[in-house]
C-alpha atoms as one frame of an Amber mdcrd trajectory, in Angstrom:
protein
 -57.094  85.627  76.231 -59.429  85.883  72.964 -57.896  87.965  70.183 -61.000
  90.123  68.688 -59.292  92.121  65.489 -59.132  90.515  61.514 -57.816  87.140
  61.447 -54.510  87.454  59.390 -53.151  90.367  61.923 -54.701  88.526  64.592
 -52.360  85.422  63.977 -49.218  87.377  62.880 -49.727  89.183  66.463 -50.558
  86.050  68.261 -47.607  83.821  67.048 -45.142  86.584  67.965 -46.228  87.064
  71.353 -46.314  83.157  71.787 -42.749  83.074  70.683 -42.188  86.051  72.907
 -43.370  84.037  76.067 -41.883  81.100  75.026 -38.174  82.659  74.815 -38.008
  83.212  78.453 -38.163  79.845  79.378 -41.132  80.029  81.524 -43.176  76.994
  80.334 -40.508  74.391  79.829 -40.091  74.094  83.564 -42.066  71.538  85.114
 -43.833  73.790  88.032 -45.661  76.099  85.101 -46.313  72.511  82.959 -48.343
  70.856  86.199 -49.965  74.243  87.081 -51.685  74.285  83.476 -52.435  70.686
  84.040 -54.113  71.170  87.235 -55.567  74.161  86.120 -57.171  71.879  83.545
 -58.839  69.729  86.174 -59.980  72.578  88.317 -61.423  73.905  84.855 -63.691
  70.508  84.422 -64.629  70.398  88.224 -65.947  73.591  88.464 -67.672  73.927
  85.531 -69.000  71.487  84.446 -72.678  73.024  84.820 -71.457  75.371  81.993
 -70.032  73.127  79.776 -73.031  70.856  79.985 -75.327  73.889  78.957 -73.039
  74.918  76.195 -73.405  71.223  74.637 -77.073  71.195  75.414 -77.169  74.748
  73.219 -74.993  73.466  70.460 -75.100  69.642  69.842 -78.479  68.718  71.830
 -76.543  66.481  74.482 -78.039  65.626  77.782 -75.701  66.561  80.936 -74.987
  62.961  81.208 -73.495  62.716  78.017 -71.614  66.001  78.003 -69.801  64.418
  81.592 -69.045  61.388  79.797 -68.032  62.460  76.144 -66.373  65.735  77.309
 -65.295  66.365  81.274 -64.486  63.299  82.460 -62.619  62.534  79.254 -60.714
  65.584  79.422 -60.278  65.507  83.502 -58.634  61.867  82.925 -56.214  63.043
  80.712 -55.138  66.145  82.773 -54.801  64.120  86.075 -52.628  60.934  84.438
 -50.250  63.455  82.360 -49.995  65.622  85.688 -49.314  62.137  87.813 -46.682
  60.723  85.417 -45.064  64.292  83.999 -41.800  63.856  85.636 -41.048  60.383
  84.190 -41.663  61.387  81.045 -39.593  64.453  81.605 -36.554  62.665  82.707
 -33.317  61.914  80.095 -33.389  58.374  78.838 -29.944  56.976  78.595 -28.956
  54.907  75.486 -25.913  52.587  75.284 -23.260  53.778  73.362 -20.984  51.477
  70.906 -17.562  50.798  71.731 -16.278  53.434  69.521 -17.811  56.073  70.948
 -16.742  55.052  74.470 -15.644  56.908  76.640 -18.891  59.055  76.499 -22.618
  58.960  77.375 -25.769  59.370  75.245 -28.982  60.236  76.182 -32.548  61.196
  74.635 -33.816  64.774  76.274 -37.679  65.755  75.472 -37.591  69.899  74.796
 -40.869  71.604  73.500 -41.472  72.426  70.263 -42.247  76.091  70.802 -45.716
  77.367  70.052 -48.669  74.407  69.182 -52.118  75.214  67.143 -54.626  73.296
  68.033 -57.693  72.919  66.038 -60.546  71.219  67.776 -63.669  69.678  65.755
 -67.838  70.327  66.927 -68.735  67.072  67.757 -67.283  66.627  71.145 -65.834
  70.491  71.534 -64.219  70.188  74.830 -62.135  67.021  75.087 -61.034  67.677
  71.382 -59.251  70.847  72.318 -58.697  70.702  75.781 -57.220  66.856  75.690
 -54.512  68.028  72.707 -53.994  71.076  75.177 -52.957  68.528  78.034 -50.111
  66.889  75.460 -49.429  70.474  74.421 -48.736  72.357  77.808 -47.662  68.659
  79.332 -45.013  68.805  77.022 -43.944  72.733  77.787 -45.292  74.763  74.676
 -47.402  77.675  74.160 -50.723  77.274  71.934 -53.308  78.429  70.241 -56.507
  76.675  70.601 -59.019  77.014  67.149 -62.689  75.515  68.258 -65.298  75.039
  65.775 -67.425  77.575  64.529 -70.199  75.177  64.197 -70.580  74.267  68.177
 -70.536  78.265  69.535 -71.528  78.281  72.367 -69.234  76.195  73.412 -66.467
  77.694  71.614 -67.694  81.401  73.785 -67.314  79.237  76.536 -63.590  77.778
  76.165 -62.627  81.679  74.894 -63.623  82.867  78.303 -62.584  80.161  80.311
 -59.213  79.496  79.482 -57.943  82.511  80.529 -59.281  82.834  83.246 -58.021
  79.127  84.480 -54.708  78.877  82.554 -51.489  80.781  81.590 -53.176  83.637
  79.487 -50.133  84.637  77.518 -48.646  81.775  77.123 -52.031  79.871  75.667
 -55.244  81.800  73.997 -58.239  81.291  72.365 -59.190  82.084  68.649 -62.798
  81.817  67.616 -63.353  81.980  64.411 -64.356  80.073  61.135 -61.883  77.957
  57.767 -60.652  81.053  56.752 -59.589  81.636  60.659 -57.830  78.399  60.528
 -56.111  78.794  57.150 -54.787  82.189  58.829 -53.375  80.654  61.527 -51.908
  77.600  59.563 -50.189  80.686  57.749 -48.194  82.088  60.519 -45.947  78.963
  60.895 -46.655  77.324  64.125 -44.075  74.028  65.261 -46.667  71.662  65.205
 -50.739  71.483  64.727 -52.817  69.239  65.909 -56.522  69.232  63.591 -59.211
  66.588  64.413 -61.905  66.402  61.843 -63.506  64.849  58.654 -60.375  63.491
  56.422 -61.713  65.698  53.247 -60.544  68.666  55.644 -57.844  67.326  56.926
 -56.089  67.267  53.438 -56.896  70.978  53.337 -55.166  71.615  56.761 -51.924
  69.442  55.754 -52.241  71.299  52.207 -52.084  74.484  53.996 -49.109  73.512
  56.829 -47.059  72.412  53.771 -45.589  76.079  52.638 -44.348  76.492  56.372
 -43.259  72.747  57.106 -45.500  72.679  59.946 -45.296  69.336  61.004 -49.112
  67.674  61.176 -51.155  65.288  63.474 -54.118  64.424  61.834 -56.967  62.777
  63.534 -59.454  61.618  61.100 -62.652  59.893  60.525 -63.508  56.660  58.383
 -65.756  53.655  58.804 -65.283  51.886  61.312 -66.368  48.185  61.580 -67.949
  46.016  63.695 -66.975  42.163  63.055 -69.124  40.022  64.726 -68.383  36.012
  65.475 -70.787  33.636  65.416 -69.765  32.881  69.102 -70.333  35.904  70.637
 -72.534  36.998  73.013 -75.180  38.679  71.157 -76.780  40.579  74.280 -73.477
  41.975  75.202 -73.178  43.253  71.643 -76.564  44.957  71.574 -76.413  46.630
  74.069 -72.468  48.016  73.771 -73.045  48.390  69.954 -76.619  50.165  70.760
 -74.767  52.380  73.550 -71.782  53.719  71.592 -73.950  53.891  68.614 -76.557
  56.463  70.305 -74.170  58.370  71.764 -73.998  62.511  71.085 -76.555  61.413
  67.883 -73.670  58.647  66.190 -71.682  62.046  65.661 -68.272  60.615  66.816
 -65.218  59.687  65.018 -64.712  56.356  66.559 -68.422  55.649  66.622 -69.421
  52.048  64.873 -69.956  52.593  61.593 -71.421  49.326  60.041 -71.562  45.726
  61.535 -70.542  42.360  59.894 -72.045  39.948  61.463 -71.611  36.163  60.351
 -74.604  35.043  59.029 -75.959  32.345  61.514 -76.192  35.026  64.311 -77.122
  37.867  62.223 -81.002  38.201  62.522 -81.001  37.681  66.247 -78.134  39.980
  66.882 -80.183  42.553  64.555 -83.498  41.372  66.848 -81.817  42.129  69.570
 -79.988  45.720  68.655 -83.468  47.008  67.289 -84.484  45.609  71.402 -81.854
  47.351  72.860 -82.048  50.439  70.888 -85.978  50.722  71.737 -85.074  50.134
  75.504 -82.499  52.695  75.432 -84.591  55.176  74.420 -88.089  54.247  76.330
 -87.650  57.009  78.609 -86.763  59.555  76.163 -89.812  62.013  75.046 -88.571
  62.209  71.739 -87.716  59.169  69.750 -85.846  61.066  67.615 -82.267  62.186
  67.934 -80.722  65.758  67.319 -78.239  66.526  64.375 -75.504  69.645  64.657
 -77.067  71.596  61.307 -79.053  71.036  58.525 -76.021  70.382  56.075 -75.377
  67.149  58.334 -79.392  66.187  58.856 -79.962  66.667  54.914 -77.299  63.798
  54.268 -77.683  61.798  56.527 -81.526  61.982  55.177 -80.262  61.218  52.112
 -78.605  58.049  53.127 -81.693  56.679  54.368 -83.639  57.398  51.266 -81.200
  56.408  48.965 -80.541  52.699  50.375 -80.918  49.521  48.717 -81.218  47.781
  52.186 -84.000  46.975  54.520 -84.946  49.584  57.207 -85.828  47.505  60.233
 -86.383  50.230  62.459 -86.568  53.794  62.764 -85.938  55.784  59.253 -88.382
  58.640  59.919 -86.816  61.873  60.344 -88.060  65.837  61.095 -86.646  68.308
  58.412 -87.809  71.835  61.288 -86.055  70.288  63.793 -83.007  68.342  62.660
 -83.701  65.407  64.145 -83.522  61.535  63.035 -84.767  58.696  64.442 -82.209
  55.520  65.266 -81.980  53.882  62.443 -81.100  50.554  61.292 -80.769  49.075
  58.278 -79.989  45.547  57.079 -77.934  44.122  53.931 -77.570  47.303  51.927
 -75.348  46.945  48.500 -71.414  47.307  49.456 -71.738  50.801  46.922 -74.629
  52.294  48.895 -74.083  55.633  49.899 -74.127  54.582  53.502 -71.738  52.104
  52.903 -69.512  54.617  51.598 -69.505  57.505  53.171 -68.737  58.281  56.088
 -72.225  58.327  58.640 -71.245  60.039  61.761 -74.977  60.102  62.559 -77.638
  57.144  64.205 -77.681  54.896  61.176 -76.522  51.455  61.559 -75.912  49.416
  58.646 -76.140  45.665  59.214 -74.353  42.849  56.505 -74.514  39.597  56.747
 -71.319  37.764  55.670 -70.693  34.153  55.091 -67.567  33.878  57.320 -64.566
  35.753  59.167 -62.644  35.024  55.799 -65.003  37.390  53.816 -64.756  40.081
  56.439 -61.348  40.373  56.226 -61.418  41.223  52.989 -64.365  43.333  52.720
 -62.486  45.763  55.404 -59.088  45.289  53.876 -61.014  46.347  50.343 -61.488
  49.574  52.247 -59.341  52.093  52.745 -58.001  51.565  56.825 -60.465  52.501
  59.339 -59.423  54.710  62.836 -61.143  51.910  64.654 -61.986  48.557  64.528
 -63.961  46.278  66.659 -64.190  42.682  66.700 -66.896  40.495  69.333 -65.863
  36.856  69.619 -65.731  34.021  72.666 -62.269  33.721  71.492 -59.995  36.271
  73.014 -57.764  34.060  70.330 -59.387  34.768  67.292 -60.149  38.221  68.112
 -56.831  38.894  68.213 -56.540  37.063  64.813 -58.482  39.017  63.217 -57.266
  42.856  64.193 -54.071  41.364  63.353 -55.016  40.460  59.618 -57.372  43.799
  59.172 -55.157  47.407  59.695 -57.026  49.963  61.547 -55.635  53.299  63.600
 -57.226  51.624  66.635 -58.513  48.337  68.000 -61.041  46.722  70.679 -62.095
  43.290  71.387 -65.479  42.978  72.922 -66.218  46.646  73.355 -66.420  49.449
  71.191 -64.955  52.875  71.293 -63.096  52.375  74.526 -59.332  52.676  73.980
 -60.100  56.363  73.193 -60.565  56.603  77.227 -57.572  54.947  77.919 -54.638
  57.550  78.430 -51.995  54.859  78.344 -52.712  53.883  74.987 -52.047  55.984
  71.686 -55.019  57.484  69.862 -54.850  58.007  66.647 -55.524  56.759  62.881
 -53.989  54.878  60.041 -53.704  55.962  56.255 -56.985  57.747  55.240 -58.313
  57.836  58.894 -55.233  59.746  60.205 -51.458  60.731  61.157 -49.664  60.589
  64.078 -51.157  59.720  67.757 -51.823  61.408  70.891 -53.267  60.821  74.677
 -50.949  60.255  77.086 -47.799  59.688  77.238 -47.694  59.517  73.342 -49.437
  63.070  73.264 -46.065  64.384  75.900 -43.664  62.850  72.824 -45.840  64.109
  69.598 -45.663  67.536  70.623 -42.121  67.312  72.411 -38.829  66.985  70.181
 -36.835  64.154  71.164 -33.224  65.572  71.018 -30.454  63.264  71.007 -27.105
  64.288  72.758 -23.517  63.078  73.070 -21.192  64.040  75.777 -18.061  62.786
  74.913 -14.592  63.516  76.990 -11.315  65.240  75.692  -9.498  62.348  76.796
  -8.195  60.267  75.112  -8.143  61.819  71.810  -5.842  59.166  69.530  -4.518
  60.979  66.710  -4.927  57.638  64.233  -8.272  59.508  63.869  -7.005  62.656
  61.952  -5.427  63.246  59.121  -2.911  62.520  57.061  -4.628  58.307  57.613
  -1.913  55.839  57.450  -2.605  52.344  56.174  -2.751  51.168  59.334  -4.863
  53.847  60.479  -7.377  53.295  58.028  -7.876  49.588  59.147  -8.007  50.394
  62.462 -10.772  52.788  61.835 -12.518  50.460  59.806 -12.332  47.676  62.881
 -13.648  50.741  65.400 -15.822  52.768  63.018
């Protein structure tokens, strides 16, 4: 259900009548955990015509892209936490030592309570609704937050959600920052923001005063290391994929490419190729940006380089579009070698060899992703183990986020904590440890007063 009354009560009456729900007990069984999971599913089958039209209205996205980026994303999610719930669900045993025989100890996953989840514009479904899957997989309540700037879409997940899920036990809260900061108020057990890392400061700033405990999923530049060995069409094309993708507005998106320098000018040849085949049957060359605070700097990043612009560069100021852009050897202090892009601008370097990548990156502060193309499954692994990043791919770019059996999530600037999964089911669980131990035997060398030879037998056992 959507909440439609001033923020502050609206969270103070929310939270209490999540705790409410959550007292009885009703979502920590495992029936009401895969109904919300399938209910999830059913939600992507069925309307996916909706959710298509919503990121059309919002973002600009073809139906294509809005399957890929946001239903089948989310739909994968739902169906491998519904699949493998009840293993994840089950005690783990842990050895005990000798001292503490006769007894058993075991690891039990219990819900947290009530989860606030705080989804970002840029892909507006699988950012909420995936962190919902961990949530409700893991028996909570919660409060999903979508952004303000996508609102169609966030209209769309207020109605359906209640009308496919548990209504009181999970609702909807449109609003804008001062709607989150509310919420962030009222104490929830855990929240889950993704988002730029400037904001996510602001949102672990704000969870401080009630301990909230924080998973952050943030943004940074990612690199794209290229060998002189690889396969340069295989590149182009993945790099010029991922790259076009919902405009270059995605977290994990490539950022900038170093390439070693014997390779660089065809692999730039054949990107500026790829990009202009990828985009021959488009009637606009241009691509579309969420608002005119985004277009404006990524505008400004074009104008402002120091590097070559090898293709595209033009942009439309009425309609908040950009062309795909690429732009070779700008200075390491450029703007767009800075800042974050999440937009179609590629910066190309060349460097002189895998030695100097390593510590360009490493000079960096950690990205969420990194991606290395090589022939050498070998070196590739070299080199993600010698450069820190939340994520890593070899030979492909951007696809571990789709993979539910791996942890997503970021490193130092680019994030906290990690979800998808079976990672997502422990995040927003708490992993309770228990003893059972026997009255029998109970020695009495154990209590007080300690004889001398009670202390060193203690000290032998203990």
């Amino acid at each position: 259900m959507t909440i439609d009354v001033p923020t502050e009560a609206a969270g103070q009456a929310v939270v209490a009548d999540l705790r409410g729900v959550f007292a009885t007990g009703r979502t920590k069984s495992v029936q009401w955990r895969l109904d919300q999971l399938a209910a999830i599913e059913r939600l992507c089958d069925e309307q996916e015509p909706a959710i298509a039209a919503a990121l059309a209205e919002d973002l600009g996205r073809s139906a294509h892209e809005a399957w890929l980026g946001d239903v089948a994303s989310t739909k994968a999610e739902a169906v491998y936490a519904r699949k493998h719930l009840r293993k994840w669900m089950r005690r783990q045993r842990q050895s005990l030592p000798l001292a503490q025989l006769p007894g058993r100890g075991w690891v039990q996953y219990e819900p947290l309570g009530a989860v606030l989840i705080i989804g970002p514009w840029n892909y507006p479904v699988y950012l909420s609704l995936g962190p919902l899957v961990a949530a409700v997989a893991a028996g909570n309540c919660a409060v999903v937050k979508p952004s303000e700037l996508a609102p169609a879409t966030s209209a769309l997940l207020a109605r359906l959600v209640p009308q496919y899920l548990d209504g009181e036990a999970i609702r909807v809260i449109e609003g804008d920052a001062g709607t989150t900061q509310d919420l962030l108020a009222q104490g929830f057990d855990h929240a889950l923001f993704t988002g730029g890392t400037e904001v996510g400061r602001k949102i672990m700033a704000a969870a401080a005063p009630t301990l909230t405990p924080v998973t952050l999923e943030l943004g940074g530049k990612s690199p794209v290391i290229v060998t002189a060995d690889a396969d340069l069409d295989v590149v182009a094309r993945r790099l010029a994929w991922v790259k076009l993708l919902n405009s270059g507005q995605t977290c994990i998106a490539p950022d900038y490419v170093l390439a070693e320098a014997s390779i660089a000018d065809d692999l730039v040849r054949k990107v500026v190729d790829v990009i202009a085949e990828f985009r021959s049957a488009e009637p606009d060359p241009m691509l579309p940006i969420v608002n005119q605070r985004q277009f404006d700097r990524l505008a400004s990043l074009i104008v402002k380089t120091s590097g070559t612009v090898v293709t595209g560069g033009h942009s439309d100021p009425q309609r908040l579009r950009i062309e795909p852009t690429v732009i070779v050897d700008p200075a390491p202090n450029d703007p767009v070698m800075s800042d974050e892009i999440f937009g179609p601008i590629l910066p190309v370097l060349r460097v002189a060899s895998v030695d100097d990548v390593v510590r360009f990156v490493n000079s960096r502060p950690k990205p969420l992703a990194l991606y290395v193309f090589t022939g050498s499954q070998r070196r590739g692994r070299e080199i993600i183990d010698a450069v820190p990043s939340g994520g890593a791919v070899i030979n492909h770019i951007a696809m571990h986020c789709l993979v539910p059996q791996l942890p997503f999530g970021g490193v130092g600037a680019s994030g906290m904590g990690a979800y998808h999964g079976k990672w997502g089911f422990e995040t927003l669980s708490h992993r309770r440890a228990v003893l059972a131990k026997w009255a029998k035997p109970d020695p009495s060398l154990m209590y007080p007063p300690y004889t001398d030879r009670a202390l060193k037998i203690m000290r032998k056992l203990l």
